[in-house]
C-alpha positions, 0 to 999 in steps of 0.5 A: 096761912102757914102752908102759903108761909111754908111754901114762900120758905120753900121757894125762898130757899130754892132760888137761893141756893140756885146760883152757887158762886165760886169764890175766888180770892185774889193773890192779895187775899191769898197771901193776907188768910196765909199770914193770918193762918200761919200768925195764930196757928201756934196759939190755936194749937196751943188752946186746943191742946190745953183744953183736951188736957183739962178735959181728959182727966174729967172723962177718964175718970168718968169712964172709969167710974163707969165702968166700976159701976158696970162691973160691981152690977154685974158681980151683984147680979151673979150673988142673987 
């Protein structure tokens, strides 16, 4: 049962990847996704730019921590 299943996804997936179509907009289309991209670029920007910078201090820390982690094992080891 779960070969016969195993073998319909096989093909089923096979035939639906056969026929790729190229998609293709209209000039229409074309001048909406520009307006859009250009409308709320600004504010993408804007977030991505906010959430590396609350991210940033989060990870440096941690590396640094690490890193004094790392080093106080090693210091530790060479007084054994």
């Amino acid at each position: 049962m779960l070969r016969k299943l195993s073998v319909i996804c096989f093909l089923f997936f096979m035939i639906s990847c056969e026929n790729e179509r190229n998609a293709e907009l209209t000039p229409v289309e074309k001048k909406m996704v520009d307006s859009l991209y250009n409308k709320n670029i600004d504010s993408l920007m804007k977030n991505t730019q906010h959430n590396c910078d609350s991210i940033h201090d989060e990870y440096y820390k941690s590396a640094i921590d690490s890193l004094k982690k790392r080093r106080l094992t090693e210091i530790q080891e060479l007084f054994k």
